[in-house]
C-alpha positions as CSV (number, residue, x, y, z in Angstrom):
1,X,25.4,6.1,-16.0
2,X,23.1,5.5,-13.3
3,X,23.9,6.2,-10.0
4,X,23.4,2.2,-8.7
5,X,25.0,0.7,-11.9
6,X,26.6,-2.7,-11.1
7,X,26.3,-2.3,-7.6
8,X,25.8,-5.5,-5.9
9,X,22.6,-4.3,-3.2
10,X,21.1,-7.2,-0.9
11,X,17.5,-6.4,-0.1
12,X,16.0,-8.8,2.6
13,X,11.7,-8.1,3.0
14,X,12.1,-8.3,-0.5
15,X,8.6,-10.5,-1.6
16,X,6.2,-7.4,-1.4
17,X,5.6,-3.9,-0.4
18,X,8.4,-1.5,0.7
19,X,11.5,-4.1,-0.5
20,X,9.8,-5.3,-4.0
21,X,9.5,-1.2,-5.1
22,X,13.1,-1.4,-3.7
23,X,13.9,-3.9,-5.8
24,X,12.6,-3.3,-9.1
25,X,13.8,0.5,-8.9
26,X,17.2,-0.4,-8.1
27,X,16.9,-2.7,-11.1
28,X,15.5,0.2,-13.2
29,X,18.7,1.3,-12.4
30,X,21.3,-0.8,-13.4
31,X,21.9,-2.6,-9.9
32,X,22.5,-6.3,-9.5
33,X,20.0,-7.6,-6.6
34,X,20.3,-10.6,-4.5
35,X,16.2,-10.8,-3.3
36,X,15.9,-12.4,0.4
37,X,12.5,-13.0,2.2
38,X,11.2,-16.3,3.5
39,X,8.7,-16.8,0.4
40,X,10.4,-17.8,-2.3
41,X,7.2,-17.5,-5.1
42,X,6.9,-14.5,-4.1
43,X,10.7,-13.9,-4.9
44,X,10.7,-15.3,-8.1
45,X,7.6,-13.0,-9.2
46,X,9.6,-9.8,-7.8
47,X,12.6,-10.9,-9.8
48,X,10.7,-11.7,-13.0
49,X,9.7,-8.1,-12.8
50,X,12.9,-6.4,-12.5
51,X,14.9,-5.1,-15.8
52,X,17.4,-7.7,-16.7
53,X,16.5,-10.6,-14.3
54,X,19.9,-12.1,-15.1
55,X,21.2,-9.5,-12.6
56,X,18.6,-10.9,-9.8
57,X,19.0,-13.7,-7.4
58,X,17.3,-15.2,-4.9
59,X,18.3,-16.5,-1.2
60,X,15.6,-17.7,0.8
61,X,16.1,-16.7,4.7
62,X,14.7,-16.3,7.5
63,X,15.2,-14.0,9.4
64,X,14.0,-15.6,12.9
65,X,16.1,-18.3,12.2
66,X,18.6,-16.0,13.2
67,X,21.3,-18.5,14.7
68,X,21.8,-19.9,10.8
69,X,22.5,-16.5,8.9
70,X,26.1,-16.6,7.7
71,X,25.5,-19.5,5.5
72,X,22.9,-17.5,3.7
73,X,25.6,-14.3,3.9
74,X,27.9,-16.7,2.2
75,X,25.1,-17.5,-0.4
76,X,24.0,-14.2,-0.5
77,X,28.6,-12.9,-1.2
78,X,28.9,-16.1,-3.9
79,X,26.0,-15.1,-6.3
80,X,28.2,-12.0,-7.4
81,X,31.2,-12.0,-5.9
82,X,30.7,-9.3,-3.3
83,X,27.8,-6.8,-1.9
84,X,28.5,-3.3,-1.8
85,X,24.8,-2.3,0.3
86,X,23.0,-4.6,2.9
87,X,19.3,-3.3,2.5
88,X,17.6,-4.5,6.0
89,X,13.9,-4.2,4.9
90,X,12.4,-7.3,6.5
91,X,10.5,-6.8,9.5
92,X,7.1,-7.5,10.8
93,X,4.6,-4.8,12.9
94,X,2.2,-5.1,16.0
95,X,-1.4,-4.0,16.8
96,X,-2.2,-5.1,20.3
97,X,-2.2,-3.4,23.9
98,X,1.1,-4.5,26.1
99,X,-1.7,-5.7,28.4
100,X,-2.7,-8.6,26.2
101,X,0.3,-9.2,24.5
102,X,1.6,-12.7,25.6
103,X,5.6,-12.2,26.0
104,X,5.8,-14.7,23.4
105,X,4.9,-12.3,21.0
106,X,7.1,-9.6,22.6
107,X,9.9,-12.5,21.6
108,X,9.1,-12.9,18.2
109,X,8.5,-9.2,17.4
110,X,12.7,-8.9,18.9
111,X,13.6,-11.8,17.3
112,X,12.4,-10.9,13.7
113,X,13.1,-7.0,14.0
114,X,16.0,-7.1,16.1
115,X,18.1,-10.0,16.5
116,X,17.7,-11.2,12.9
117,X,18.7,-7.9,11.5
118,X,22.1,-7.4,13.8
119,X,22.6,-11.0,13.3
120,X,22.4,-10.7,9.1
121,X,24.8,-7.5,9.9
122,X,27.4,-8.6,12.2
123,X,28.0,-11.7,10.0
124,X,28.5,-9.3,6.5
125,X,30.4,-7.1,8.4
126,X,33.9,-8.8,8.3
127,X,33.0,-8.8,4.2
128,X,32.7,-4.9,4.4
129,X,35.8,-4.5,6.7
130,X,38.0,-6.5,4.4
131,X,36.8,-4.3,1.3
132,X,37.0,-1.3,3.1
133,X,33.7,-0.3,1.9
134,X,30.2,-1.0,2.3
135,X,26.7,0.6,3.5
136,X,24.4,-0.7,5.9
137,X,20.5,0.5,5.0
138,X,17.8,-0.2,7.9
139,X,14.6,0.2,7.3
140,X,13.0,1.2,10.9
141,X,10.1,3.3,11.6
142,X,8.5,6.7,12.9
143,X,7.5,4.3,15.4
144,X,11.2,3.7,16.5
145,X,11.8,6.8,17.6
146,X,8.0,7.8,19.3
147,X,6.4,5.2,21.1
148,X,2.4,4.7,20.2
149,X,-0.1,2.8,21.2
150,X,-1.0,-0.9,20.1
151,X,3.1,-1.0,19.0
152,X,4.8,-1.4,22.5
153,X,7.0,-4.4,21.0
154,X,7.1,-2.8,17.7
155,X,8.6,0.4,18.7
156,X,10.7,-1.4,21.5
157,X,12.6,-3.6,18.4
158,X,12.8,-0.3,16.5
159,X,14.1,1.8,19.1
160,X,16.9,-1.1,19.5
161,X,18.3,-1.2,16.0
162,X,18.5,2.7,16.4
163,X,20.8,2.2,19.5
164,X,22.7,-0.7,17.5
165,X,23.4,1.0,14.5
166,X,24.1,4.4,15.7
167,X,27.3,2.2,17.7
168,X,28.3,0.8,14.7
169,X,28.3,3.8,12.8
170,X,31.0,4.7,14.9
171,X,32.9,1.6,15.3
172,X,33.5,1.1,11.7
173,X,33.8,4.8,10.2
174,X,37.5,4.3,9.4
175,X,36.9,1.3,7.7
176,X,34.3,3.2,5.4
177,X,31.4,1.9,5.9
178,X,28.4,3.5,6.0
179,X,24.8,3.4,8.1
180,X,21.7,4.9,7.0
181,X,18.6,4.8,9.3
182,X,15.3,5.1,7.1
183,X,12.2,5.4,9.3
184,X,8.8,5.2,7.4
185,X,5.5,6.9,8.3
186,X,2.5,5.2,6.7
187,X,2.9,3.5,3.6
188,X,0.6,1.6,1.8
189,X,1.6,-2.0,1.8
190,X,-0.1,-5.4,3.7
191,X,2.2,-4.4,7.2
192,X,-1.1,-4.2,9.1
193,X,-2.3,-6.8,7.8
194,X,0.6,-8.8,8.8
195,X,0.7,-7.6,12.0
196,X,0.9,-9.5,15.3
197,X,-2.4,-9.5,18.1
198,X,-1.9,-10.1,21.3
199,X,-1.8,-14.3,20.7
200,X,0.1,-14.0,17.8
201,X,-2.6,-14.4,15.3
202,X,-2.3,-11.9,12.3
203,X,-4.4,-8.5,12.3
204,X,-5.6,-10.0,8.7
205,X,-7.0,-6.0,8.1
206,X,-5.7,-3.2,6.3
207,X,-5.5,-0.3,8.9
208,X,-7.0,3.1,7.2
209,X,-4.6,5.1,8.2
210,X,-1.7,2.4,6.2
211,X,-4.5,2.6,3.3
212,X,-3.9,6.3,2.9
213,X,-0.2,6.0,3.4
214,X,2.5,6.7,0.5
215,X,2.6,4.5,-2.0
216,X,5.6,2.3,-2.2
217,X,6.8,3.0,-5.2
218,X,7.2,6.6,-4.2
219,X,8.8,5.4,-1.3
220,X,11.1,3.6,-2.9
221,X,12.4,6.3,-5.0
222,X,13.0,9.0,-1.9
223,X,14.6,5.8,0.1
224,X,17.2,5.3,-2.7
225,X,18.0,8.9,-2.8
226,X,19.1,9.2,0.9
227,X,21.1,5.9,0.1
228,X,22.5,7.7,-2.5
229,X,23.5,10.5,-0.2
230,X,24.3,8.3,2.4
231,X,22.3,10.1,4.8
232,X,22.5,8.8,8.6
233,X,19.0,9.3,9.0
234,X,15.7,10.3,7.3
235,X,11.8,10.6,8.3
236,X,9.8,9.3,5.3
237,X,6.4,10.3,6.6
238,X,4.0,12.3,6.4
239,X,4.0,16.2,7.8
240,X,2.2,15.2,10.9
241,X,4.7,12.4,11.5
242,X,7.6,14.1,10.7
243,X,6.3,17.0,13.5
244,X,5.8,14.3,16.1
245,X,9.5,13.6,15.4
246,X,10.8,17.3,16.3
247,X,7.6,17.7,19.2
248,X,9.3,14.7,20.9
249,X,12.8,16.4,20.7
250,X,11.8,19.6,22.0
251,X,8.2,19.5,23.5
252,X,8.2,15.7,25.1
253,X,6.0,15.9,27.6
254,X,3.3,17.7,25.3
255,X,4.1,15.0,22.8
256,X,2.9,12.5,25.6
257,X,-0.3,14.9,25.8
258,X,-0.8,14.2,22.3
259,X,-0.2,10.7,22.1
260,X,-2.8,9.6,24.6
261,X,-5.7,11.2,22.7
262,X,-4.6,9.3,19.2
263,X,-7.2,6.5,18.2
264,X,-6.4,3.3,18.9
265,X,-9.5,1.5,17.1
């Protein structure tokens, strides 16, 4: 038996990239998936392409709209009857200077990444309290816990949902549920390409350094194995990522040093 059979996992970011590998892997394995994103085509194509679409449903949210979530948890609880694993995959990235970034911008970027995501969590989370059981997974970033250039707002939303979980990890341990912080180095998916400017305008390019990241797919299978464990948190990066993680601990002030001379073009 696999180890996700007929668990009920609720991805959210789930039209491309990171949360369709998700998706279709957890399918692979036997889960039954409730696919959230604000696209619904793109949905239906990630559901068609799952084993056994019968065990796939859709509910179209989003997640700025964050004041009218618990109607689309209710949705999300009636498909199958219950949700075992929240997935927070949804998200969206930066590449401009704090300089030029109109606080507009700043909102959205907290809104999306932030707000939405506690907001989609604190209305499941009487579900998981009455069932004594359930796992929240986040997806946050390298980038939420080292601060880089052209991701000031990025990294500030990150940061946050590090700070909110980590509380509600403790909070709700005797009720058994579980948090597990994923943060991602570079992967290869269209996040820089979605990525806010300064005005607000997508970056509408493919950074190199996303280009050469991992693919999704492997992702997706070294993301469901720390679920599996229920690990609090994990770097899924590359080596020189990963170090900037441990340099930052131990070494910050040389990890400043290093950070100023990164490229920023």
């Amino acid at each position: 038996m696999n180890d996700f059979s007929d668990k009920i996992i609720w991805i959210t970011g789930a039209s491309s990239g990171i949360g369709k590998a998700l998706a279709i892997e957890l399918a692979n394995q036997d889960a039954k998936i409730i696919l959230s994103s604000r696209k619904t085509k793109e949905l239906e194509l990630v559901k068609q392409q799952c084993k056994n679409a019968n065990n796939v449903k859709i509910v179209t949210l989003d997640l700025e709209e964050y004041t009218n979530l618990q109607t689309k948890v209710d949705e999300a609880i009636s498909a199958f009857g219950t949700i075992d694993i929240l997935l927070n995959n949804g998200g969206i990235s930066q590449r401009s200077f704090a300089k030029d970034t109109l606080i507009s911008v700043d909102k959205r970027i907290m809104d999306i990444n932030y707000l939405g995501t506690v907001a989609l969590s604190k209305a499941i989370l009487p579900h998981f309290m009455k069932n004594k059981n359930g796992h929240f997974v986040v997806t946050t970033s390298i980038v939420g816990k080292i601060g880089t250039p052209l991701r000031s707002s990025y990294a500030a939303s990150k940061h946050a949902l590090h700070g909110f979980f980590d509380s509600l990890r403790a909070e709700h341990f005797k009720d058994n549920i579980a948090v597990t912080l994923v943060c991602p180095g570079f992967v290869n998916t269209n996040v820089s390409k979605n990525a806010l400017t300064g005005n607000g305008n997508p970056q509408q390019k493919l950074d190199v350094a996303t280009a050469n990241g991992i693919a999704p797919e492997r992702f997706a299978k070294l993301m469901i194995k720390a679920i599996k464990n229920k690990k609090e948190e994990i770097y899924i990066a590359g080596a020189k990522e990963k170090l900037g993680v441990y340099v930052k601990r131990f070494y910050p002030k040389l990890l400043s040093k290093l950070i100023r001379k990164l490229s920023v073009t």
